[in-house]
C-alpha positions as CSV (number, residue, x, y, z in Angstrom):
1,X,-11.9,-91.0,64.4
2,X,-8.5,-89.2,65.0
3,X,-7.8,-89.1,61.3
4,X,-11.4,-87.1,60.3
5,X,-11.0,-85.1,63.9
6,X,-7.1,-83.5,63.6
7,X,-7.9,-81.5,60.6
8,X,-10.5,-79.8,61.9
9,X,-9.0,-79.5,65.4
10,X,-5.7,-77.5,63.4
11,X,-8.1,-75.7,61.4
12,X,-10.7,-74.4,63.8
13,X,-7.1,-73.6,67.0
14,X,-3.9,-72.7,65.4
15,X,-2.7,-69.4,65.1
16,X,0.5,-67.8,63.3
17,X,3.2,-67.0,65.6
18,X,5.2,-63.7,65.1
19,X,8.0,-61.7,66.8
20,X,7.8,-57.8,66.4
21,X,6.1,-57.9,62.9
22,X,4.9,-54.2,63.3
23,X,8.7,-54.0,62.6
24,X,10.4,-52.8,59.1
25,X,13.6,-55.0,60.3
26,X,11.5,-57.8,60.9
27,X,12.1,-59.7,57.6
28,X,15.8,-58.3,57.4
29,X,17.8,-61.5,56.3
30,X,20.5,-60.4,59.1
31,X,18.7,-58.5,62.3
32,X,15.0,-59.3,61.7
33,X,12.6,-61.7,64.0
34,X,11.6,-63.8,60.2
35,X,13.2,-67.0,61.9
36,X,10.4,-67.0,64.8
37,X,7.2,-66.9,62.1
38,X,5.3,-69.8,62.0
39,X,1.8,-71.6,63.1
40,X,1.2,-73.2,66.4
41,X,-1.5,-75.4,68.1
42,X,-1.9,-73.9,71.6
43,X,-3.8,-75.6,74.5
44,X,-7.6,-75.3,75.1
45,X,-7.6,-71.6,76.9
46,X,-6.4,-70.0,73.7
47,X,-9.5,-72.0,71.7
48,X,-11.6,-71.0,74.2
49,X,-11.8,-67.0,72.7
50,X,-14.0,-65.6,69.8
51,X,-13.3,-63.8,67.3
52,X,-14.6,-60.3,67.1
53,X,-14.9,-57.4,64.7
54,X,-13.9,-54.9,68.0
55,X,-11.5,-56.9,70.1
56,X,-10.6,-55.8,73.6
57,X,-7.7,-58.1,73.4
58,X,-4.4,-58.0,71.3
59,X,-2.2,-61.2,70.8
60,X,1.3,-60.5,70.9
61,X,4.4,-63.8,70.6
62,X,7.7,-64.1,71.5
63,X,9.2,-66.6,70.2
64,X,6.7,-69.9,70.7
65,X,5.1,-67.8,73.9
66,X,1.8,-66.5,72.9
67,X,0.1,-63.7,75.3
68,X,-2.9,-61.2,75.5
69,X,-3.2,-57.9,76.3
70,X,-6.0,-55.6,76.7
71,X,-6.1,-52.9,74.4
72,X,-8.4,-50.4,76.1
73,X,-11.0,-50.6,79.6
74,X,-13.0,-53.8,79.9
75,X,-16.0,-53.8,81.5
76,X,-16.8,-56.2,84.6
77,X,-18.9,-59.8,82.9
78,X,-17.8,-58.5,79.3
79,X,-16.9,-61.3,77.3
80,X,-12.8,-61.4,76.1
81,X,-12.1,-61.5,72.4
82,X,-9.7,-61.2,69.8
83,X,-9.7,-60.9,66.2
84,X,-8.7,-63.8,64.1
85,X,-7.6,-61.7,61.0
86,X,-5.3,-58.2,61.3
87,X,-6.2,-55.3,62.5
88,X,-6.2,-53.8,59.3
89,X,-9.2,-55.6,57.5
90,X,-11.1,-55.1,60.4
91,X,-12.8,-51.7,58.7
92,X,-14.0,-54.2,55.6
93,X,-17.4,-54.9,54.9
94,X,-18.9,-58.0,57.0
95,X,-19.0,-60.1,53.5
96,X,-15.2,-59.9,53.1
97,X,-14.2,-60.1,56.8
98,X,-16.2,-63.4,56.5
99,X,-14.2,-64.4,53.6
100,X,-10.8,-63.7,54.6
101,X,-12.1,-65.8,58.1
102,X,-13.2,-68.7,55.9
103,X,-14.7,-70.3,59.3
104,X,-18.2,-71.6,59.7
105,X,-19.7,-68.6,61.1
106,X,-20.6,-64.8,59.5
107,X,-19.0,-62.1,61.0
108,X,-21.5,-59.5,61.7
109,X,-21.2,-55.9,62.0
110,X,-23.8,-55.7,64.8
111,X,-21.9,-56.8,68.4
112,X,-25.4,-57.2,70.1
113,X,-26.4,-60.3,72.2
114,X,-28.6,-61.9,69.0
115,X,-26.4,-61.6,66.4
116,X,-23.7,-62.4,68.6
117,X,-25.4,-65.7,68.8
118,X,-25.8,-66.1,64.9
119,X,-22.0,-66.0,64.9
120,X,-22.4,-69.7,66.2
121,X,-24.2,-70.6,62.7
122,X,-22.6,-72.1,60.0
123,X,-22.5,-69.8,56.8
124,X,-25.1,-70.8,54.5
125,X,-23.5,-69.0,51.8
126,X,-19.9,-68.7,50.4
127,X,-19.0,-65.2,49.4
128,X,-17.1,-64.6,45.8
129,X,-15.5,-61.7,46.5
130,X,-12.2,-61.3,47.1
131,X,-10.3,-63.5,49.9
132,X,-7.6,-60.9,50.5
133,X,-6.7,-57.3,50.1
134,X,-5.0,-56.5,46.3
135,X,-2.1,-55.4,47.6
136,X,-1.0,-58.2,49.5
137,X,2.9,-59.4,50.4
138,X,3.4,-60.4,47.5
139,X,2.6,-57.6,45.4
140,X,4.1,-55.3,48.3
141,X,7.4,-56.7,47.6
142,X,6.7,-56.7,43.5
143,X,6.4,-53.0,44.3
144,X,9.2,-52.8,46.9
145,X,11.7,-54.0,44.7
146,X,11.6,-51.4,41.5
147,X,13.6,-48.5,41.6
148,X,12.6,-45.5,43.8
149,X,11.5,-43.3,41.1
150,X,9.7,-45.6,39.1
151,X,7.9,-47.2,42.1
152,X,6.7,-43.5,43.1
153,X,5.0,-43.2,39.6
154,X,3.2,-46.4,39.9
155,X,2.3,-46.4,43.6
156,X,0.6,-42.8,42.9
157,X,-1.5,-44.5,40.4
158,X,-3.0,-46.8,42.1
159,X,-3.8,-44.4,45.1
160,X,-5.7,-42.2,42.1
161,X,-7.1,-45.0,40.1
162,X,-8.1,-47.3,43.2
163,X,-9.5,-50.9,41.4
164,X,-13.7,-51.3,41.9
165,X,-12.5,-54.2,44.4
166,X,-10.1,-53.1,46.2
167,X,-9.8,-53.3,50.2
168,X,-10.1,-50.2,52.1
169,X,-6.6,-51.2,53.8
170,X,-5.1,-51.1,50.5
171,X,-5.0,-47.2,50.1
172,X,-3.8,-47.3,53.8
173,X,-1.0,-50.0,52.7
174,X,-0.3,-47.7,49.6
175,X,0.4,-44.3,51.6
176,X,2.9,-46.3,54.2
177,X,4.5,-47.4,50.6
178,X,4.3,-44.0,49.4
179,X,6.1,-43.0,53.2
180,X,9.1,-44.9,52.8
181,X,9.7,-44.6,49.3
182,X,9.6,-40.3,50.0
183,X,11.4,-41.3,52.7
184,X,13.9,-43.0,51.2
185,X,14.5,-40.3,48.6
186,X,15.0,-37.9,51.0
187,X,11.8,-36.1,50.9
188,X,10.7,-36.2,54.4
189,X,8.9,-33.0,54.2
190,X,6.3,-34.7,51.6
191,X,6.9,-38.3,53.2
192,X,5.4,-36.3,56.7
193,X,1.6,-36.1,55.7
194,X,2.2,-40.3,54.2
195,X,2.8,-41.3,57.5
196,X,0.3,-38.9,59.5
197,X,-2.4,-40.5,56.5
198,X,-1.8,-43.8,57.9
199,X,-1.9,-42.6,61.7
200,X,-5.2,-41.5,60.9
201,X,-6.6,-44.9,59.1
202,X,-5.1,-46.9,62.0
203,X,-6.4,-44.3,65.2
204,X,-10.1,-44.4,63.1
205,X,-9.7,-48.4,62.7
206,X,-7.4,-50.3,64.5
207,X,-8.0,-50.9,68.3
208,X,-7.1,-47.8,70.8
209,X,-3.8,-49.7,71.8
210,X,-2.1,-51.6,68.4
211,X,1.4,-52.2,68.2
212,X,1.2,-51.2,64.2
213,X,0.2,-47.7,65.4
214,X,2.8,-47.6,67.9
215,X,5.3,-48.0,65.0
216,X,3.4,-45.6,62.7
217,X,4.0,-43.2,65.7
218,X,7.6,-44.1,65.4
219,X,8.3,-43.5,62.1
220,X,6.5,-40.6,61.6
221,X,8.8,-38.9,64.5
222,X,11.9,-40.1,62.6
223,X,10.4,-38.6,59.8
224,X,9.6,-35.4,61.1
225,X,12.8,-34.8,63.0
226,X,14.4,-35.5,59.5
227,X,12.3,-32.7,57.8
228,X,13.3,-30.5,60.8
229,X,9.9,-30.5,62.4
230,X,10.8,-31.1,66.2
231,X,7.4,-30.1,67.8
232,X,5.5,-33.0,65.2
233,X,8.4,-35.3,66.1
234,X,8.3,-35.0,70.0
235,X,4.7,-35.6,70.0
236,X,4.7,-38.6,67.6
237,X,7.5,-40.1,70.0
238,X,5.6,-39.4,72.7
239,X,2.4,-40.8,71.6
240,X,4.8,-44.4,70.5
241,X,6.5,-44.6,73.9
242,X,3.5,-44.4,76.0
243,X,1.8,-46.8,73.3
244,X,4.7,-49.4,73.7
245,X,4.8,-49.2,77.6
246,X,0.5,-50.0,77.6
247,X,1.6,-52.7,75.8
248,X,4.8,-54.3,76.4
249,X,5.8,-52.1,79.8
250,X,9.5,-51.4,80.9
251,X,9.5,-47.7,80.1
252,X,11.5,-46.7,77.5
253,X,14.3,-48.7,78.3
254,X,12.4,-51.6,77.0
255,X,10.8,-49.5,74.2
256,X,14.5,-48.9,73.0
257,X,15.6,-52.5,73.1
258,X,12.8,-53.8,71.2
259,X,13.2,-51.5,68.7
260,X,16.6,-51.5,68.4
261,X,17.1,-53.3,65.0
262,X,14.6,-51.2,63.6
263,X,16.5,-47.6,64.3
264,X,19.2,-49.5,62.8
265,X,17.8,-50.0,59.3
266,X,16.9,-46.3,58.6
267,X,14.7,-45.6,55.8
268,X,16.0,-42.7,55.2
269,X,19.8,-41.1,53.7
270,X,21.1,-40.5,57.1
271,X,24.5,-41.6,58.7
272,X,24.2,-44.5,61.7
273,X,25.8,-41.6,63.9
274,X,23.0,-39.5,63.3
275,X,20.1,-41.6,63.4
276,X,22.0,-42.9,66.6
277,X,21.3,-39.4,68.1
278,X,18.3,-38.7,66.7
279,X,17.1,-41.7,68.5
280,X,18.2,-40.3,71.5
281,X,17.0,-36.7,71.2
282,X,13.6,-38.3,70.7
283,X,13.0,-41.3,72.9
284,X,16.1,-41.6,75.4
């Protein structure tokens, strides 16, 4: 019956769709990719990939065009998998990556044949822990949106009095809030070792080629020229550019035309001149 089927068919094969979202412009009302979000059901091939806690493939959209991309060497016969759930809660405990999946299968730290095979299992038991990290969107934005100097007060209390359930990608999502709010108040010097904190979460957990730490990379160049440190910007730029062109390809011509509307909403008090040649100094 198509009625009991098509729930289950949407439930178990579509996939959120979205353009740049390592991108700070991405939600900008004006510049930003916001208006290409959404779900989509693709055809079978797309259904035809498993999840998995180590993924040798990254999805990436443009618009309604879904592709994948290997993210580092894949052996000959080895299966192709992404992960259903950011990169970020990939480091969590098996019990809350299963929760956040909310499929009929555990997610397992052990990537061997036979447990690989208990995947296909349906979850006897529901987990009641948390479904989702604390500081989610919505709280992000709660935070976002007091004034600079209060939102530095509360944001380094909750990296010094972390909550008994909180995700390990919250203290990561924390420091990149602490970044931009230095940032943003012209502290680059202390902003530096923010950025180079989250560098170090997302190079320990993320996949050896991920857009997010491509743009970490980026910011934490702009950051570093801005504090006058040229030798820890040229490498950070380097390290983004080479990142983007595994990924995306096109050099740096393509690496600066994707990222366009992002040098364009600087985080930090600099003139549109400026940041204009900064860009240049450090990636043209």
């Amino acid at each position: 019956d198509i009625q009991l089927r098509l729930p289950l068919i949407v439930r178990y094969n579509v996939l959120s769709v979205e353009t740049a979202p390592e991108q700070y412009s991405h939600f900008d009302n004006e510049k930003g990719m916001v208006e290409l979000n959404g779900t989509a059901l693709y055809g079978p091939e797309v259904s035809y990939l498993n999840h998995s806690g180590a993924p040798n493939l990254s999805r990436m959209s443009i618009g309604d065009v879904m592709f994948f991309v290997s993210n580092r060497n894949i052996s000959s016969g080895e299966e192709l998998c992404f992960s259903y759930i950011e990169h970020e809660l990939l480091c969590e405990s098996e019990e809350k990556r299963t929760a956040i999946l909310d499929m009929d299968f555990k997610d397992y730290d052990d990537n061997n044949e036979e447990t690989a095979n208990k995947k296909q299992k349906v979850a006897t038991k529901k987990s009641k822990i948390r479904t989702g990290p604390m500081i989610d969107a919505m709280v992000q934005n709660e935070i976002m949106s007091m004034p600079a100097h209060v939102r530095l007060n509360d944001i380094h209390d909750l990296l010094n009095n972390p909550e008994p359930e909180q995700f390990q990608c919250d203290k990561y999502t924390l420091h990149s809030l602490h970044a931009i709010t230095l940032d943003q108040l012209g502290r680059s010097s202390k902003a530096l070792p923010e950025w180079q904190a989250c560098i170090e979460f997302a190079e320990k957990n993320f996949p050896s080629i991920d857009e997010n730490t491509m743009n970490l990379h980026v910011q934490a160049a702009l950051c570093a020229k801005f504090a006058l440190k040229m030798d820890i910007a040229k490498i950070h730029a380097k390290k983004a550019v080479e990142m983007h062109d595994k990924l995306w390809g096109g050099g740096r011509d393509r690496f600066l035309k994707r990222y366009k509307d992002d040098f364009c909403k600087s985080l930090r008090p600099i003139s549109k001149k400026h940041m204009t040649l900064d860009v240049q100094e450090l990636f043209a």
